[in-house]
Residue frames as a rotation matrix with the C-alpha (Angstrom) as fourth column:
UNK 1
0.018 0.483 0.875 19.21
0.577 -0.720 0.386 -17.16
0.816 0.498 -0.292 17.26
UNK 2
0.766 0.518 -0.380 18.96
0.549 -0.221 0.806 -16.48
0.334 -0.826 -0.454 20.71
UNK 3
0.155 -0.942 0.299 22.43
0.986 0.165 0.010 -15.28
-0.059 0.293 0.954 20.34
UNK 4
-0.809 -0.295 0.508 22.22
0.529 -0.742 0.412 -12.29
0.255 0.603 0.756 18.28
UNK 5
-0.412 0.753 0.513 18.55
-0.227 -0.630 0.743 -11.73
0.883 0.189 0.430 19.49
UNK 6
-0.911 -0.379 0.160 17.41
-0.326 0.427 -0.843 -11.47
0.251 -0.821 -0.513 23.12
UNK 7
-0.557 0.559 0.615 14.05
0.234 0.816 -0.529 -12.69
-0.797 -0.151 -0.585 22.39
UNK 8
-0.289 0.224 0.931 11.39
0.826 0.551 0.123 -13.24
-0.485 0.804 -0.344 19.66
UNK 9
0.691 0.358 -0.628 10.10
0.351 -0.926 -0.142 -9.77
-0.632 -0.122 -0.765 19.96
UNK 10
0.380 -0.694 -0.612 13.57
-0.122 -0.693 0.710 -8.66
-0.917 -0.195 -0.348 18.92
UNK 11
-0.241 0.249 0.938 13.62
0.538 0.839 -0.085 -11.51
-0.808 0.484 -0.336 16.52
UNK 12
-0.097 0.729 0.678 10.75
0.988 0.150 -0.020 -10.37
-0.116 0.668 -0.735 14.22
UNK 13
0.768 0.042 -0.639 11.54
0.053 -0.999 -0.003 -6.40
-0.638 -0.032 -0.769 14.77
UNK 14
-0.245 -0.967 0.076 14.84
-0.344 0.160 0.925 -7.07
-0.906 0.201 -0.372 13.13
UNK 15
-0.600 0.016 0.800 13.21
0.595 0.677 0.433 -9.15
-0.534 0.736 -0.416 10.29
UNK 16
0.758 0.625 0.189 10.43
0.586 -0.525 -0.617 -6.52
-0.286 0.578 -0.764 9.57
UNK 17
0.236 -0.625 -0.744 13.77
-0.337 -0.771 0.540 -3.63
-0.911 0.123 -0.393 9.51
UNK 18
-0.804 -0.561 -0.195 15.21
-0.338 0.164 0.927 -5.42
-0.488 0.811 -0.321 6.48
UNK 19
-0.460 0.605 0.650 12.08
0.887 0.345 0.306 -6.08
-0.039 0.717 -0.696 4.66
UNK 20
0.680 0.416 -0.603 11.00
0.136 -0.880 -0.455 -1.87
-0.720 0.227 -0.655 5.24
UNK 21
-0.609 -0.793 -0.020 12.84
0.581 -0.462 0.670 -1.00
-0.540 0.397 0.742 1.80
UNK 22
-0.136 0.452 -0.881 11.50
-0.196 -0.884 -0.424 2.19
-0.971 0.115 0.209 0.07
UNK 23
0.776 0.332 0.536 9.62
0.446 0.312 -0.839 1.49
-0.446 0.890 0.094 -3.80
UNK 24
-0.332 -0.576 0.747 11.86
0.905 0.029 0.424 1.76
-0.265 0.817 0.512 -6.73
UNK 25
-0.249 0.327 -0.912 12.04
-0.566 -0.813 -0.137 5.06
-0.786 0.482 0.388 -8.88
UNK 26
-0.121 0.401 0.908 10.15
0.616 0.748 -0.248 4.56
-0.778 0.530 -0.337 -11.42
UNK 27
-0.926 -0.378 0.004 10.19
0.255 -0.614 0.747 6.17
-0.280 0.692 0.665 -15.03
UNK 28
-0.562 0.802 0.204 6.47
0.770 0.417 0.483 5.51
0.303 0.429 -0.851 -15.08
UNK 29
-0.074 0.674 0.735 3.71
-0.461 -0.677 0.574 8.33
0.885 -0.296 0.360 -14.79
UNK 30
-0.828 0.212 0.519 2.61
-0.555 -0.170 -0.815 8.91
-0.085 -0.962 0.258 -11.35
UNK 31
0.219 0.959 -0.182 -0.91
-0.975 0.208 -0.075 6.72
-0.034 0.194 0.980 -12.52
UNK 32
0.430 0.031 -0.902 0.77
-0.523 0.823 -0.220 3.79
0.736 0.567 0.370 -13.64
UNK 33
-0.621 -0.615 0.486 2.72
-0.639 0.038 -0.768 3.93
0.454 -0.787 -0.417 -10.35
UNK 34
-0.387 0.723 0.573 -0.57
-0.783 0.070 -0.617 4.06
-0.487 -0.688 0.539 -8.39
UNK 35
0.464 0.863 -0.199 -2.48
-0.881 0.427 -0.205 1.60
-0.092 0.270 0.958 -10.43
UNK 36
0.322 -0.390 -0.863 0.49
-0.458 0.733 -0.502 -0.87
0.828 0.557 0.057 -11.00
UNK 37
-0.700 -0.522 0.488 1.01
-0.692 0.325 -0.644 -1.53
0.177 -0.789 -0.588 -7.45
UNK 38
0.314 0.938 0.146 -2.36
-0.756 0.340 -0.559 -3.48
-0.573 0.065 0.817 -7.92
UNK 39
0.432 -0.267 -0.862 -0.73
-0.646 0.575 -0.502 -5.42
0.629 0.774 0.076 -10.88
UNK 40
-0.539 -0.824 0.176 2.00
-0.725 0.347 -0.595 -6.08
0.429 -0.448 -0.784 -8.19
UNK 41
-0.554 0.348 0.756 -0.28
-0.759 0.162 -0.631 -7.47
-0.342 -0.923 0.175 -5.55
UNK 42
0.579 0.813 -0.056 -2.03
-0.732 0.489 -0.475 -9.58
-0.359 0.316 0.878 -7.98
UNK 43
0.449 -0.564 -0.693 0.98
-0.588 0.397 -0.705 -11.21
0.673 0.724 -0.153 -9.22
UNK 44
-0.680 -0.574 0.457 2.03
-0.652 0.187 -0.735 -11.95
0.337 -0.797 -0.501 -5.03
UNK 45
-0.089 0.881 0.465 -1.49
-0.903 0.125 -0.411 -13.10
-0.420 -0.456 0.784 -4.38
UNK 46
0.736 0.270 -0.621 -0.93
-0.631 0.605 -0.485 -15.71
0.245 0.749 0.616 -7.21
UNK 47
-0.340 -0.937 -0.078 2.54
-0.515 0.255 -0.819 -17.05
0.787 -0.238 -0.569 -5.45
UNK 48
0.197 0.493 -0.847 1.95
0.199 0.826 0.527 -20.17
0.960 -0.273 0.064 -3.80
UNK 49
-0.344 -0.293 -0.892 4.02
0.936 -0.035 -0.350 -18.56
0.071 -0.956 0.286 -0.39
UNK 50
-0.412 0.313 0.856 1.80
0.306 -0.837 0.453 -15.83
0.858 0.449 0.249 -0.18
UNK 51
-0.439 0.179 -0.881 1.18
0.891 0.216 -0.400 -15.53
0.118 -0.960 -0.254 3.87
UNK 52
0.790 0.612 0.035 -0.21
0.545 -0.727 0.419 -11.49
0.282 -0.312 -0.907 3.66
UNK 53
0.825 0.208 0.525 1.07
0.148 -0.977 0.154 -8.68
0.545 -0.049 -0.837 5.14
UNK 54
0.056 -0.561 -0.826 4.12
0.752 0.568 -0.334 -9.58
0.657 -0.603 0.453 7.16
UNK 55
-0.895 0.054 0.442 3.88
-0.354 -0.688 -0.634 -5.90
0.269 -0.724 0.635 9.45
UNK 56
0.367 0.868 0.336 0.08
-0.842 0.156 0.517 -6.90
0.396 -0.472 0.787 10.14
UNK 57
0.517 -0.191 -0.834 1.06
0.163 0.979 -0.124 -10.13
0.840 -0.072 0.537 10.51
UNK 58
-0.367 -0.930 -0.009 3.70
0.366 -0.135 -0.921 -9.02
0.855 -0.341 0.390 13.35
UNK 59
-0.638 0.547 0.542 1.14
-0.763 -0.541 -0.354 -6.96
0.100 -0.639 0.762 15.03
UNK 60
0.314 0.930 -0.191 -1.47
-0.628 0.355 0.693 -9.43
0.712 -0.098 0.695 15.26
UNK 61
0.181 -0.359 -0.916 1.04
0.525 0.823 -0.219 -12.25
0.832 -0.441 0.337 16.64
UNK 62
-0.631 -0.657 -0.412 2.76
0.575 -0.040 -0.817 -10.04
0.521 -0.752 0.403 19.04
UNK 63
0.159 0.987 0.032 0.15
0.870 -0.156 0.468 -7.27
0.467 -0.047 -0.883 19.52
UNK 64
0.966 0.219 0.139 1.25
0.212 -0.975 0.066 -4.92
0.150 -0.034 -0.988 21.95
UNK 65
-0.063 -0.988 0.138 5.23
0.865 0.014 0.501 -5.12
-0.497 0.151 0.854 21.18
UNK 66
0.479 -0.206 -0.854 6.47
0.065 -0.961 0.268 -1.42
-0.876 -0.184 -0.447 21.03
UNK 67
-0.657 -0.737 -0.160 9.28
-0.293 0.054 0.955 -2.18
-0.695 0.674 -0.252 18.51
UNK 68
-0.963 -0.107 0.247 7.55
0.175 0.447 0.877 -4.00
-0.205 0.888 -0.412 16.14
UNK 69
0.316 0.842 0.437 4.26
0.922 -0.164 -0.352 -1.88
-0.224 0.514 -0.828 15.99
UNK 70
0.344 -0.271 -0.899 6.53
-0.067 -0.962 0.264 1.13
-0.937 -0.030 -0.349 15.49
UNK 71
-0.723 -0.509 0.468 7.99
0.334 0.335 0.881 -0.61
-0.605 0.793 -0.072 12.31
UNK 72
-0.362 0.701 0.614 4.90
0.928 0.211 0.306 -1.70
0.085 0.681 -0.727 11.01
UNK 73
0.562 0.451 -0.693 3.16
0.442 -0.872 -0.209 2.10
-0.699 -0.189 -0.689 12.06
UNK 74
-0.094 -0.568 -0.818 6.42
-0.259 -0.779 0.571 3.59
-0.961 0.266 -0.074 10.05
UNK 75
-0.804 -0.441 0.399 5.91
0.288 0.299 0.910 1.07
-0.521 0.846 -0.113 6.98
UNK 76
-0.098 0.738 0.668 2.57
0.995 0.080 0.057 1.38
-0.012 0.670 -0.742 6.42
UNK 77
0.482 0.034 -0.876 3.14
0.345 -0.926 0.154 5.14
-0.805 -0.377 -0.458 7.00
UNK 78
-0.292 -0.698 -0.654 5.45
-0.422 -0.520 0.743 5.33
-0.858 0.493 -0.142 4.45
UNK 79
-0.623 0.300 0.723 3.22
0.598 0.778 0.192 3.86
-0.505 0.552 -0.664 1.93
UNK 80
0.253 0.852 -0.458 0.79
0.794 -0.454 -0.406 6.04
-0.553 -0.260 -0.791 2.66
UNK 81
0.488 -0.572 -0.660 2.89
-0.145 -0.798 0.585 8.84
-0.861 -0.190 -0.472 2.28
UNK 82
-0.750 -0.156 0.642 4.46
0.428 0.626 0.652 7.12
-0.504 0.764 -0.403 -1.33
UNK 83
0.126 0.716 0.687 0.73
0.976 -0.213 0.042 7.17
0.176 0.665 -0.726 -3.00
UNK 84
0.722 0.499 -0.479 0.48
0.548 -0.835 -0.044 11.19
-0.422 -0.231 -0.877 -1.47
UNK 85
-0.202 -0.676 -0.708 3.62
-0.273 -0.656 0.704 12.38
-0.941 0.336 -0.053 -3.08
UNK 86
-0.778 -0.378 0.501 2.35
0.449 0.222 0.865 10.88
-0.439 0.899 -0.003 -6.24
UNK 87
0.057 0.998 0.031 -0.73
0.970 -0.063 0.234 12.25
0.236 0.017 -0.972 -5.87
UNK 88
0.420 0.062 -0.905 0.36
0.275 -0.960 0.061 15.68
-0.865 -0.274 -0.420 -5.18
UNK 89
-0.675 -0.652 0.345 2.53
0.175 0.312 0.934 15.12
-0.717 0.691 -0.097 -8.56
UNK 90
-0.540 0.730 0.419 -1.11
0.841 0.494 0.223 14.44
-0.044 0.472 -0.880 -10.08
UNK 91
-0.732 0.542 0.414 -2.57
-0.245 -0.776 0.582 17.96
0.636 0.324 0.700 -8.89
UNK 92
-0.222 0.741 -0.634 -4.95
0.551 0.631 0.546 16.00
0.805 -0.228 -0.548 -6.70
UNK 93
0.079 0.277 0.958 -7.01
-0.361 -0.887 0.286 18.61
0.929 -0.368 0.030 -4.47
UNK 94
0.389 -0.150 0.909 -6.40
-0.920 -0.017 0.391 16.13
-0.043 -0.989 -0.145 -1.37
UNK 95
-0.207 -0.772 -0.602 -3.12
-0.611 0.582 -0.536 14.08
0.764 0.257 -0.592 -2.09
UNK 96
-0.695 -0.519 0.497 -3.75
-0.699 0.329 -0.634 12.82
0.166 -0.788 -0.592 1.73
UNK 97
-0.292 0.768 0.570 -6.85
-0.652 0.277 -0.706 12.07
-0.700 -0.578 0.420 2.18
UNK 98
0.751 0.580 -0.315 -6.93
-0.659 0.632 -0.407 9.85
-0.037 0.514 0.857 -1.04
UNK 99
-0.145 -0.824 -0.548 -3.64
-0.652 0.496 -0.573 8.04
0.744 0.274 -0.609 -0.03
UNK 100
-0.291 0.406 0.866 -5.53
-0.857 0.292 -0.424 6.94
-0.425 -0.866 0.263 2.72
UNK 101
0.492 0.782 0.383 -8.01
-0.560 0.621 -0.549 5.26
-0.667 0.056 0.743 1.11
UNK 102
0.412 -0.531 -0.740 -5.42
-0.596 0.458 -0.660 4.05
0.689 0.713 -0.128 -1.63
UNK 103
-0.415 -0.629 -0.657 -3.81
-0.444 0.770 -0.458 2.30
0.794 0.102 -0.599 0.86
UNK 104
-0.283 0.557 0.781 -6.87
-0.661 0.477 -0.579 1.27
-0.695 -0.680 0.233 2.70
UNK 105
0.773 0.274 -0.572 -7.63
-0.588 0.647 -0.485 -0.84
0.237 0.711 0.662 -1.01
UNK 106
-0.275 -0.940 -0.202 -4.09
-0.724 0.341 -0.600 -2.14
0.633 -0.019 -0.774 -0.59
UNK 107
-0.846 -0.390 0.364 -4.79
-0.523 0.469 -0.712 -3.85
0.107 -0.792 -0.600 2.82
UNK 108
0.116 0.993 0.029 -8.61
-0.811 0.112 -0.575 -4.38
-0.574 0.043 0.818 2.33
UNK 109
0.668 -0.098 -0.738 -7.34
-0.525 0.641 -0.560 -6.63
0.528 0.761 0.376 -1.04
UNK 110
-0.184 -0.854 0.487 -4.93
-0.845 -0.116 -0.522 -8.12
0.502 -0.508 -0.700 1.14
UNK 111
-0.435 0.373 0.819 -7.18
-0.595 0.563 -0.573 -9.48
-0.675 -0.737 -0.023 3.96
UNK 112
0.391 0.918 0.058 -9.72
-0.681 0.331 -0.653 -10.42
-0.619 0.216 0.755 1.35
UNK 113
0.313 -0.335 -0.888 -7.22
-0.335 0.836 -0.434 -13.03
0.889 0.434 0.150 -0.96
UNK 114
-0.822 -0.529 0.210 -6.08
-0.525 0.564 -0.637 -14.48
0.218 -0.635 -0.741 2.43
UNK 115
-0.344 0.618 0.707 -9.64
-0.409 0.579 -0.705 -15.41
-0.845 -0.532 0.054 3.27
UNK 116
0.402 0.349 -0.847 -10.53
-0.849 -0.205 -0.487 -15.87
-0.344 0.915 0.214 -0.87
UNK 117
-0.056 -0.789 0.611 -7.89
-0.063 0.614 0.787 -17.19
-0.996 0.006 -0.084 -1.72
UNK 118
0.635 0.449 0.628 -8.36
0.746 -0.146 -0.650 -14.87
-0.201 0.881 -0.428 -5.19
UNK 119
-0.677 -0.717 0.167 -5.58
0.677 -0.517 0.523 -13.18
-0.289 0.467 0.836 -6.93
UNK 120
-0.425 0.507 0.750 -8.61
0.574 -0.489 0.657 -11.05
0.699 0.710 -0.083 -8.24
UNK 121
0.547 0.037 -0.836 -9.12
0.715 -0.541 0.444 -9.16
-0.436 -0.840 -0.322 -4.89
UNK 122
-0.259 -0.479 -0.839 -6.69
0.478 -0.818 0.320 -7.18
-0.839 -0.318 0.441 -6.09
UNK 123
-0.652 0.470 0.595 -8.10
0.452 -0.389 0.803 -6.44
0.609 0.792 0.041 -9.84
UNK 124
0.293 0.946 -0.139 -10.97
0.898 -0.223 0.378 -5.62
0.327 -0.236 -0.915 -7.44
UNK 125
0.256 -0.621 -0.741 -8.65
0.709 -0.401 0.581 -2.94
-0.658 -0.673 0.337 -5.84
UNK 126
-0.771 -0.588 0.243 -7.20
0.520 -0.363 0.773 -1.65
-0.366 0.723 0.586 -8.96
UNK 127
0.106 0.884 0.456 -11.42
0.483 -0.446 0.753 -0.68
0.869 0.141 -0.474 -10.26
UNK 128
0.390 0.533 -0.751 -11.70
0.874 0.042 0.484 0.60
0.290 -0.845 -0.449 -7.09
UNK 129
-0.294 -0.886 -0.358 -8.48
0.480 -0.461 0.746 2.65
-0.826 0.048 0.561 -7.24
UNK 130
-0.699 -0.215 0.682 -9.47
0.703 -0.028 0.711 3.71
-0.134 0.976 0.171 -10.53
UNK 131
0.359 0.778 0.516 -12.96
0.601 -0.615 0.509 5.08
0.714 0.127 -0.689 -10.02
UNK 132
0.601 0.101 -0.793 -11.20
0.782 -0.276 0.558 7.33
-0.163 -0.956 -0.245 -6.97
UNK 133
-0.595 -0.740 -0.314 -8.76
0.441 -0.627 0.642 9.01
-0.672 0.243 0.699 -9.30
UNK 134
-0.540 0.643 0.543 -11.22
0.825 0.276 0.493 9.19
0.167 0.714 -0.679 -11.30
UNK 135
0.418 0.887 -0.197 -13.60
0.819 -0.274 0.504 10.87
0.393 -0.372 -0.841 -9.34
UNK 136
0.220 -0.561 -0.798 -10.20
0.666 -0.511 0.543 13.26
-0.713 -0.651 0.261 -7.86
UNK 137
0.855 0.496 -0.152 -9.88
0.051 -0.372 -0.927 14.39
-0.516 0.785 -0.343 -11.73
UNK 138
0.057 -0.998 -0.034 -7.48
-0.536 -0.059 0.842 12.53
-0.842 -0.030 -0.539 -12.70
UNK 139
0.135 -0.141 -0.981 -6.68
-0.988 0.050 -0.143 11.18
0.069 0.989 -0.133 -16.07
UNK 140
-0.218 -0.250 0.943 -7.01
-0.357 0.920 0.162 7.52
-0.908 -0.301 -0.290 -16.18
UNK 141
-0.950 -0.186 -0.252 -6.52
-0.312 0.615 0.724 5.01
0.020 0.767 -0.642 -19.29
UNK 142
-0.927 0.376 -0.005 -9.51
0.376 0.927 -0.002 3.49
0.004 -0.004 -1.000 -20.54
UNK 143
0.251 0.960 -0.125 -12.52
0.930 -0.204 0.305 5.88
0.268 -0.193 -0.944 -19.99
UNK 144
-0.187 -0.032 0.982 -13.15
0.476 -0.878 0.062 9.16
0.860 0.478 0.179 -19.24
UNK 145
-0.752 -0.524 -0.400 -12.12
0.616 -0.344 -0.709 11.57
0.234 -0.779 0.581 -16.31
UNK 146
0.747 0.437 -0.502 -13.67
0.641 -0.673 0.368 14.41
-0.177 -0.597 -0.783 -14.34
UNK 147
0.557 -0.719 0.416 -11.79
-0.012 -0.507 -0.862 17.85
0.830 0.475 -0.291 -15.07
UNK 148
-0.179 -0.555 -0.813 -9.02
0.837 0.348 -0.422 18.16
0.516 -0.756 0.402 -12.74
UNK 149
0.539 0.729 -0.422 -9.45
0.838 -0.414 0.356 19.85
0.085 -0.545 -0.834 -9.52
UNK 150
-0.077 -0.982 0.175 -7.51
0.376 -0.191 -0.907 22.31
0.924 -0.004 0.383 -8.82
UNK 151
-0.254 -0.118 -0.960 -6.21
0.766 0.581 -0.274 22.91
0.590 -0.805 -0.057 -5.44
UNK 152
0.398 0.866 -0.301 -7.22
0.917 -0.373 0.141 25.34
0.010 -0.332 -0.943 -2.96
UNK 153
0.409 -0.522 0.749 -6.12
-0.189 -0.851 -0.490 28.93
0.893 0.059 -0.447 -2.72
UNK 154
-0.281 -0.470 -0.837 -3.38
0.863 0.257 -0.434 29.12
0.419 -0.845 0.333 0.06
């Protein structure tokens, strides 16, 4: 390994690059997007080689490696950024500020089945997710919305 890589640092920057790949298009509504990434996470959480986060993971081991908290800074950035273009899709009166928190549930359900060890961390995520679109005035399956906002005057 030591070959091709001049040390572990370099190693585990390399391995996060080819695991940053951008989400599938999807034919699904911008909702089912957002809420099915919850489905997703519950189905990984339930996989016996389920280890977490592998960009946290990277940052925790190595800590203050340049390369490989720039990765992880750009993936979870693009996530972020992911839920806000669907959310702006939605009409949502702050696309940003609720992709935050959409993908503070993400990582929150995350930590909490590693210490759980509960595939239902994320269902917990998904309610959680739910009452926030909810509450943004979005249409959600199942119950019964808030009108939608609409966005500010420019």
């Amino acid at each position: 390994l030591y070959n091709h890589f001049p040390s572990k640092d370099a190693l585990i920057s390399a391995y996060l690059a080819r695991r940053f790949v951008a989400p599938r298009p999807s034919d699904k509504s911008p909702v089912e997007q957002i809420l099915g990434t919850f489905d997703s996470l519950e189905r990984r959480f339930s996989a016996r080689d389920f280890r977490g986060c592998p960009f946290v993971n990277a940052v925790a081991e190595l800590g203050e490696d340049r390369s490989v908290r720039k990765v992880a800074v750009a993936f979870k950035e693009s996530r972020r950024l992911w839920f806000r273009n669907l959310l702006v899709q939605l009409d949502v009166a702050d696309a940003d500020a609720l992709a935050t928190q959409l993908a503070l549930l993400v990582d929150g359900s995350i930590a909490q089945d590693l210490v759980r060890n509960d595939p239902a961390m994320a269902r917990a995520a998904k309610e959680a997710a739910t009452v926030l679109l909810r509450n943004a005035g979005v249409k959600v399956a199942g119950g019964p919305s808030k009108e939608p906002r609409s966005k500010p005057a420019v």
